[in-house]
LUMVEX-615461 format. One record per residue (C-alpha): z, x, y; residue in one letter. Coordinates in nm, 3 decimals, m for minus. Example, Ala and Ser with C-alpha at 12.3 -4.5 7.8 and 13.67 -1.06 7.14 Angstrom:
<sites>
      zz      xx      yy type
   0.780   1.230  m0.450    A
   0.714   1.367  m0.106    S
</sites>
This chain:
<sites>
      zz      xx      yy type
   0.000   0.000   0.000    X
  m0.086   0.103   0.358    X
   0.100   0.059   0.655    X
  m0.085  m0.260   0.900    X
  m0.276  m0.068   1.185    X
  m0.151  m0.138   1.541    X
  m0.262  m0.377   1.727    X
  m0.237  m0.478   2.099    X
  m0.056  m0.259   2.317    X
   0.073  m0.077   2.017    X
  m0.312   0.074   1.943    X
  m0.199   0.279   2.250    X
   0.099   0.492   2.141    X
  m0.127   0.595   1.853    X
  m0.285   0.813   2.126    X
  m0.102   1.137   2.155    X
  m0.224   1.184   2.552    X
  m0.141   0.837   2.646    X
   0.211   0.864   2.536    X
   0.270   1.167   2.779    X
   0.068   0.983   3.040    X
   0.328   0.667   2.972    X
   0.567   0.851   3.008    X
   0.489   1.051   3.326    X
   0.394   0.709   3.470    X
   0.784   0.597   3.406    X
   0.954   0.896   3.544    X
   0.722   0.915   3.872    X
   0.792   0.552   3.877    X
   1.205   0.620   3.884    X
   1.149   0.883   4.151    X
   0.954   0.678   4.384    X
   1.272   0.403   4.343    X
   1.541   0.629   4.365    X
   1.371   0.786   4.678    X
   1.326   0.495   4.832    X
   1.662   0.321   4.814    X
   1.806   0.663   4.908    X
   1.592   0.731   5.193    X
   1.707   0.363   5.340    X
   2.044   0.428   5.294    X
   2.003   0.788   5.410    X
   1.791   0.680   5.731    X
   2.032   0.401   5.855    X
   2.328   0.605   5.803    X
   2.175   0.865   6.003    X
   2.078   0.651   6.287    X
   2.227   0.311   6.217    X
   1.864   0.172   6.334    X
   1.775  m0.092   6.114    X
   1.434  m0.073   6.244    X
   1.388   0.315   6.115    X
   1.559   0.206   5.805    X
   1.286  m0.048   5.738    X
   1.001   0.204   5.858    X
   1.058   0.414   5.543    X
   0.941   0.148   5.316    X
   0.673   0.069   5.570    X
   0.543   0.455   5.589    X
   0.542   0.395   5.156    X
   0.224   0.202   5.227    X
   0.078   0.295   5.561    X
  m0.084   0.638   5.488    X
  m0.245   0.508   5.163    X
  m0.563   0.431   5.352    X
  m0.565   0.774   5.446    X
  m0.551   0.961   5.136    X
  m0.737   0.717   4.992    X
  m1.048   0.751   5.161    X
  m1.036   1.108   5.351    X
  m0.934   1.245   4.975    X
  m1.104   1.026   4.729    X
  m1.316   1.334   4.668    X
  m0.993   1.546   4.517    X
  m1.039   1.290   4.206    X
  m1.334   1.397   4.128    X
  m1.436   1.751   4.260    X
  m1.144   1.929   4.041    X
  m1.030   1.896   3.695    X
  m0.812   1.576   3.616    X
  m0.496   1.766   3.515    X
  m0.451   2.024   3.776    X
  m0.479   1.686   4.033    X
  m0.215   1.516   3.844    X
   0.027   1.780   3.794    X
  m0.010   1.937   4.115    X
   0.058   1.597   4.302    X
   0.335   1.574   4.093    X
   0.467   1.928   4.231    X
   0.391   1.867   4.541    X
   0.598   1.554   4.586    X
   0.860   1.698   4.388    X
   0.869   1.979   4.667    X
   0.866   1.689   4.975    X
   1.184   1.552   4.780    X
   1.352   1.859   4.740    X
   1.325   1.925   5.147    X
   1.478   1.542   5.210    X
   1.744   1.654   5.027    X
   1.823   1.956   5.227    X
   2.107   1.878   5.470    X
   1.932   2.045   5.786    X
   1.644   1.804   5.770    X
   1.645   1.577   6.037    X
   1.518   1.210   6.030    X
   1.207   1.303   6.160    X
   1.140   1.516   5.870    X
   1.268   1.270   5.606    X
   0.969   0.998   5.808    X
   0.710   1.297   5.763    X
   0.810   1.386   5.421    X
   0.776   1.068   5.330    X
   0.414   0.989   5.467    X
   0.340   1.297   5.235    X
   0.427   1.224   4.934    X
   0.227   0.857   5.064    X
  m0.092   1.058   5.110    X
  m0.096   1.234   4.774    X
  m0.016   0.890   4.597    X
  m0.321   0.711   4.621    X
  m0.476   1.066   4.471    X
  m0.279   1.115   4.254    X
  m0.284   0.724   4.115    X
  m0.705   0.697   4.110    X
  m0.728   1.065   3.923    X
  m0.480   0.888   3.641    X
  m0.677   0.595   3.619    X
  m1.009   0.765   3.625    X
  m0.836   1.009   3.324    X
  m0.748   0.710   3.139    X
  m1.141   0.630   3.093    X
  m1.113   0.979   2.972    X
  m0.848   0.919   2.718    X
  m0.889   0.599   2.592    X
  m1.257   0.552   2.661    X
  m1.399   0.260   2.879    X
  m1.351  m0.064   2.680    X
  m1.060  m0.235   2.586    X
  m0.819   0.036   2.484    X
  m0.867   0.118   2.885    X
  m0.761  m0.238   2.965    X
  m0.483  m0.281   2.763    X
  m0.382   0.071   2.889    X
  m0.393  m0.023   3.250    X
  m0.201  m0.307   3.217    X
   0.083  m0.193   3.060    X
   0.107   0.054   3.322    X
   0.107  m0.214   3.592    X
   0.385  m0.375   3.367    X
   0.613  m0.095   3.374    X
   0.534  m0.087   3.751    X
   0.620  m0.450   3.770    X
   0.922  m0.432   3.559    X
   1.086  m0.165   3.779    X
   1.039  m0.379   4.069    X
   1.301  m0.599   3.905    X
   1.562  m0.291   3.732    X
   1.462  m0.036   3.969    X
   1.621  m0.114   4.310    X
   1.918  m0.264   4.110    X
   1.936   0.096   3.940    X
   1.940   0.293   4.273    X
   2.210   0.092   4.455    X
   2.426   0.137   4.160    X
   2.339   0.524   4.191    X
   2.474   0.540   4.498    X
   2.778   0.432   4.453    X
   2.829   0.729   4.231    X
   2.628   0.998   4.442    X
   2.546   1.059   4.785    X
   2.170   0.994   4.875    X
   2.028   1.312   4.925    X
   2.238   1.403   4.573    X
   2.042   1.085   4.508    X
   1.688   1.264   4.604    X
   1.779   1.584   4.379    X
   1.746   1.343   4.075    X
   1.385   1.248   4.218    X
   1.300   1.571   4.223    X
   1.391   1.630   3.865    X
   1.197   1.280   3.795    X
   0.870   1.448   3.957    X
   0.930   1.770   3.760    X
   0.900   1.599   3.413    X
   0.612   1.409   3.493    X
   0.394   1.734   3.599    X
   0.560   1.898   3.282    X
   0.465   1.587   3.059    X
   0.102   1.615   3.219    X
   0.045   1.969   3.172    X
   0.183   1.990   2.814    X
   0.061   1.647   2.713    X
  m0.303   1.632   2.813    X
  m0.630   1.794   2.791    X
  m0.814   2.032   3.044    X
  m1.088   1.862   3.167    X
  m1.387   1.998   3.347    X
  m1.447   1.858   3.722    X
  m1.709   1.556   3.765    X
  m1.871   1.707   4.071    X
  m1.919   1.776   4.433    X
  m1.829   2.098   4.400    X
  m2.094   2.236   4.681    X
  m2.001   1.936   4.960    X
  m1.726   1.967   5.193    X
  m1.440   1.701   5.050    X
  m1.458   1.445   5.380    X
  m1.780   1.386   5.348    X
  m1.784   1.402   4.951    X
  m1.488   1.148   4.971    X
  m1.599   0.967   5.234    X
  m1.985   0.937   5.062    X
  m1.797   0.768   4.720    X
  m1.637   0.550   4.977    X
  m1.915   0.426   5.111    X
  m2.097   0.402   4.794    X
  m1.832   0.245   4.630    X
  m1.819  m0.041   4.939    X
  m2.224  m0.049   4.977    X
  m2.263  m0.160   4.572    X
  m2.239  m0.525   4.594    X
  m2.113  m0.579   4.214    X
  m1.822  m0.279   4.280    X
  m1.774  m0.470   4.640    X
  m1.703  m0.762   4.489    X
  m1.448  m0.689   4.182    X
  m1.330  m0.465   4.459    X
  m1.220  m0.730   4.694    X
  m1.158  m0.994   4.411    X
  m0.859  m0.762   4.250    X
  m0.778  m0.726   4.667    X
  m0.763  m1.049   4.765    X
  m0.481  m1.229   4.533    X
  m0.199  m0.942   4.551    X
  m0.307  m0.975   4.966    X
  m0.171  m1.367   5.003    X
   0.049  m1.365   4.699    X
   0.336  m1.125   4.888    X
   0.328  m1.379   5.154    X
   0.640  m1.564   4.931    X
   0.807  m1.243   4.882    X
   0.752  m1.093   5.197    X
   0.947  m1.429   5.360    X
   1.163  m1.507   5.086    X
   1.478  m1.400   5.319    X
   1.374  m1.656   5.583    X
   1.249  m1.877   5.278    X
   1.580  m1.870   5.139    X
   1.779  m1.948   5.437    X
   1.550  m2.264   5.518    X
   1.607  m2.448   5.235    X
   2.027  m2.331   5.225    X
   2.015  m2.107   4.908    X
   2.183  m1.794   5.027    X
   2.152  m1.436   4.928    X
   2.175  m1.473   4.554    X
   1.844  m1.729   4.649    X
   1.622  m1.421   4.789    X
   1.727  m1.211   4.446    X
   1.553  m1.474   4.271    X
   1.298  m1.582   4.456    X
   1.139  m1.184   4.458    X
   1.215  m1.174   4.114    X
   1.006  m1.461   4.003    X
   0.635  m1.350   4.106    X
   0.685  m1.022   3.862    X
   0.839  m1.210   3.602    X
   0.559  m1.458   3.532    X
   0.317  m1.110   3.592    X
   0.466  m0.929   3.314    X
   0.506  m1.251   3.065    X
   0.145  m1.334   3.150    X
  m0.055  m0.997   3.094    X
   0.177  m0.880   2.764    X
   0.032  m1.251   2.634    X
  m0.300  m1.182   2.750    X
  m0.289  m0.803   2.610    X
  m0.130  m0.898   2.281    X
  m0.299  m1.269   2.184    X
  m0.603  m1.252   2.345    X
  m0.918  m1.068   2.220    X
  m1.154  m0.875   2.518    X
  m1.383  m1.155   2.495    X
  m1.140  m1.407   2.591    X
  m0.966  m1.200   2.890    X
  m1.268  m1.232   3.024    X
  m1.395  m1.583   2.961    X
  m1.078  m1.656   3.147    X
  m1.038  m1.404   3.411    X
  m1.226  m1.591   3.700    X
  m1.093  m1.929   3.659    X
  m0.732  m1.750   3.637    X
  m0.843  m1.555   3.969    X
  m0.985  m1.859   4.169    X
  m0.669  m2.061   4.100    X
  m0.393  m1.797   4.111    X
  m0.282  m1.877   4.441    X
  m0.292  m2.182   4.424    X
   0.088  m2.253   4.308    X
   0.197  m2.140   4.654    X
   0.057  m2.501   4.810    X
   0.344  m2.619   4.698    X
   0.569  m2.472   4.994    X
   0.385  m2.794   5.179    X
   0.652  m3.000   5.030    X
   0.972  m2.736   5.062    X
   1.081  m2.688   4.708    X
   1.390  m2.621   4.625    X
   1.473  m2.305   4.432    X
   1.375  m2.383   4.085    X
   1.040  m2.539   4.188    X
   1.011  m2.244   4.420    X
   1.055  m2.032   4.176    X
   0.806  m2.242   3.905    X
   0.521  m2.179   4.155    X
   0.600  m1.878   4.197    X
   0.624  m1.720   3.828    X
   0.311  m1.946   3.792    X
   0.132  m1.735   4.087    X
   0.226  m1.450   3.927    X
   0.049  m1.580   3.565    X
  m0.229  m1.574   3.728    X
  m0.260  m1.188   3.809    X
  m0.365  m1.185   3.440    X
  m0.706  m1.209   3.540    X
  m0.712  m0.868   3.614    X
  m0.730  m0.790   3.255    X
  m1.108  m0.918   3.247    X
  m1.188  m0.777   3.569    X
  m1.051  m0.399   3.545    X
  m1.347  m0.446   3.270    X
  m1.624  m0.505   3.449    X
  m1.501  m0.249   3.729    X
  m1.471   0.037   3.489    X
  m1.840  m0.059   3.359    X
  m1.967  m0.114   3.716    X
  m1.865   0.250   3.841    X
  m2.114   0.547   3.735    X
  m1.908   0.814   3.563    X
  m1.954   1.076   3.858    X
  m1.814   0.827   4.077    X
  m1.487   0.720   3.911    X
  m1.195   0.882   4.065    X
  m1.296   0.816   4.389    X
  m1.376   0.440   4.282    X
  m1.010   0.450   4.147    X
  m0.891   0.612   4.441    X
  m1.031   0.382   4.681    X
  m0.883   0.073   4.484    X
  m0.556   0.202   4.473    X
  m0.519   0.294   4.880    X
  m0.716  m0.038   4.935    X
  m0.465  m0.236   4.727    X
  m0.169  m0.081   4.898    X
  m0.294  m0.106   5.218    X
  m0.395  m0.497   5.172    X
  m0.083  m0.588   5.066    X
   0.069  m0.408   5.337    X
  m0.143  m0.615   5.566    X
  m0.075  m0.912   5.406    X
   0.306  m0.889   5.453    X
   0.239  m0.808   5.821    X
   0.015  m1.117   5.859    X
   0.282  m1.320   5.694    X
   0.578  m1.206   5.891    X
   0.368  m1.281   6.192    X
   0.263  m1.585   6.158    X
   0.616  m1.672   6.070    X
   0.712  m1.606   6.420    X
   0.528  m1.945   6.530    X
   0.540  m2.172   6.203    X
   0.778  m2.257   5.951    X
   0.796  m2.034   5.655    X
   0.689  m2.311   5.365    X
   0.382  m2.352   5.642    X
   0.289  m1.981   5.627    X
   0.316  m1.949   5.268    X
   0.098  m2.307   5.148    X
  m0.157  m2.188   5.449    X
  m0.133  m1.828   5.215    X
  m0.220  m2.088   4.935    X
  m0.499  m2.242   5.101    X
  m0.691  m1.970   5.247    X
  m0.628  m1.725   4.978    X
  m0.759  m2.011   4.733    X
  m1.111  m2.056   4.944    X
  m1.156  m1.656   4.977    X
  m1.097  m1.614   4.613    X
  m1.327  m1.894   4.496    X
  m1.617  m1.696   4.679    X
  m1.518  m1.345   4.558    X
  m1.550  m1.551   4.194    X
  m1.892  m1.741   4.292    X
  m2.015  m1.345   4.417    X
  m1.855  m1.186   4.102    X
  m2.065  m1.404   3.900    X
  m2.375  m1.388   4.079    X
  m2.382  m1.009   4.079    X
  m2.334  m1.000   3.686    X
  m2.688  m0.971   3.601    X
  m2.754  m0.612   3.775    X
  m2.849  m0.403   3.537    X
  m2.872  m0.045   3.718    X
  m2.656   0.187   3.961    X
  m2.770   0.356   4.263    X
  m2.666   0.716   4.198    X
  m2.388   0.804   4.402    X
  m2.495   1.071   4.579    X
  m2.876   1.139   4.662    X
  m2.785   1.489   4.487    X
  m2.664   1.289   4.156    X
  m2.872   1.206   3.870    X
  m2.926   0.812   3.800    X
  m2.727   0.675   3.573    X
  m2.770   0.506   3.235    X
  m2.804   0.086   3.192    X
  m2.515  m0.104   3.183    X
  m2.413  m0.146   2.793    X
  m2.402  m0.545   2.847    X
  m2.022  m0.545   2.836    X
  m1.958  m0.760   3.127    X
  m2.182  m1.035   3.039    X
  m1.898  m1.282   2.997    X
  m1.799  m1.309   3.344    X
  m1.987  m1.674   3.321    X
  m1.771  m1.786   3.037    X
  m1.507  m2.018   3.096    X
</sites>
């Protein structure tokens, strides 16, 4: 008798780089909490400004869009590992000089927009190496996904985690343990996975070679439109979490109200994409993935009535359900994006998706100045409904284009599409 091969997410531990790239993943992930809990606490202490306090999450998500476009190139001009691991060091290094107690809180603000630049990098190389590892199909997926589920999950531990931390160390004894974090991820990337050659651009100057992916990334009308449909949703669906303070005190909940109300989006993310990873064959992730993306947002119209908390909290985990849609579209985007071009595809989704979001919550906050909270978010609803009904309609008309522009006039052309995203009209 054999043993029953693995199947669903478990096909991936089978995979002797992915395990190291897992686990990198989870330790960078604890160092970016840690470091962020104990930069707030470190900031207001310092100043007692709540203001700068709040700025260090804001500067978390701010310099994405640079890195993200005026570095793309770093993706793919050098080899995969030496990007990874040498991110890894580098923010490791920015961690180790917050913790220093000579460095002012102007440093800690600059440090900080650092390691913000280098993350967008540092997060397209990894997805671009993933193609690498686990190929372009569904093992990529599934791969992908669980990484955004760990992400996810520490959203709901993580913060928890650091406040507890402080209350045993101080929190730049806090930002010695993120160091350490950073350290074992570059040593889990260097020992764990394969040297890789460079995918080009080695004879351009990197602006212009990141800036030319960017451009050819946002000129292709299929990548365009994936593009701005895996945008769009995460955009209008932190409207709810972004206000769920005010939210909370409109409807007479309290503090332990906001707690839930944050953690409700992320728990119906997670329980919806380990069903669709585990139950649901590639085929049917994507049959599925449009109707899931032109209806996720559509649970937040229920703010036009005020919920209370539980139905609050229903259309919220529902909202977050919906982000399983991603599963069908990460897909066609891998399949859509010419080999030469893929970190700085990945690269420019990950700063874009940052940067969105960031937007979004700034959008939200805003127009809560003038309207009622459950207004903002069912107007969130609304719009964000409409805009990702079109992104669907232009997803689905672009699914027929069979061939790439090359990247770069210097690139070869690329090879046909293999036909894999040809149910994007199911469902």
């Amino acid at each position: 008798m054999t043993a029953p091969e693995p199947t669903g997410y478990l096909r991936l531990f089978t995979i002797r780089e992915f395990r190291a790239v897992f686990l990198a993943h989870a330790f960078s992930l604890l160092g970016v909490v840690v470091s962020e809990v104990a930069l707030t606490v470190l900031v207001y202490g310092l100043t007692g400004s709540p203001l700068l306090s709040a700025l260090t999450f804001a500067l978390g998500m701010l310099p994405y869009l640079v890195g993200g476009t005026l570095l793309s190139g770093i993706a793919d001009r050098y080899p995969a590992r030496r990007v990874l691991v040498l991110c890894d060091v580098v923010c490791a290094g920015c961690a180790a000089l917050m913790a220093l107690p000579a460095t002012p809180v102007f440093g800690l603000l600059a440090l900080r927009c650092v390691i913000a630049v280098v993350s967008p990098v540092f997060n397209g190389t990894r997805m671009a190496t993933l193609t690498d590892i686990l190929g372009d199909g569904d093992l990529f997926v599934l791969g992908r996904s669980l990484l955004r589920i760990v992400s996810q999950s520490s959203v709901l531990v993580g913060f928890g985690l650091g406040g507890v931390l402080l209350t045993v160390v101080p929190p730049r004894g806090a930002l010695l343990i993120t160091v350490c974090t950073f350290a074992v991820s570059a040593l889990l990337l260097r020992c764990g996975t394969k040297r890789r050659p460079a995918r080009g651009g080695a004879d351009t100057a990197l602006m212009k070679y990141s800036l030319s992916g960017t451009r050819h990334v946002l000129g292709d009308r299929r990548i365009r439109a994936l593009l701005l449909l895996l945008w769009a949703p995460p955009m209008f669906m932190v409207a709810p979490e972004a206000l769920a303070a005010p939210y909370a005190d409109q409807i007479g909940v309290g503090v332990a109200g906001v707690g839930l109300l944050m953690c409700a989006l992320p728990v119906g993310t997670i329980a919806a994409e380990l069903y669709a990873g585990s139950a649901l064959s590639a085929a049917g992730r994507a049959r599925i993935a449009l109707p899931l993306a032109s209806l996720t947002l559509l649970p937040l119209t229920v703010y036009a009535v005020t919920p209370g908390l539980l139905w609050a909290m229903l259309a919220l985990a529902l909202a977050g359900a919906g982000s399983a849609y991603t599963l069908g579209v990460d897909r066609w985007f891998v399949d859509a994006v010419p080999e030469e071009l893929r970190g700085r595809a990945m690269t420019v989704h990950t700063a874009g998706l940052m940067t969105i979001q960031g937007v979004g919550m700034a959008l939200a906050g805003l127009a809560a100045e003038f309207f009622a909270v459950s207004t903002v978010v069912t107007a969130a609803g609304v719009i964000g409904t409409v805009c990702c009904l079109a992104l669907a309609a232009e997803a689905r008309a672009t699914h027929r284009t069979t061939r790439r522009e090359p990247a770069d006039p210097r690139e070869q052309s690329t090879e046909l599409r293999d036909g894999a995203d040809h149910h994007v009209t199911g469902g």
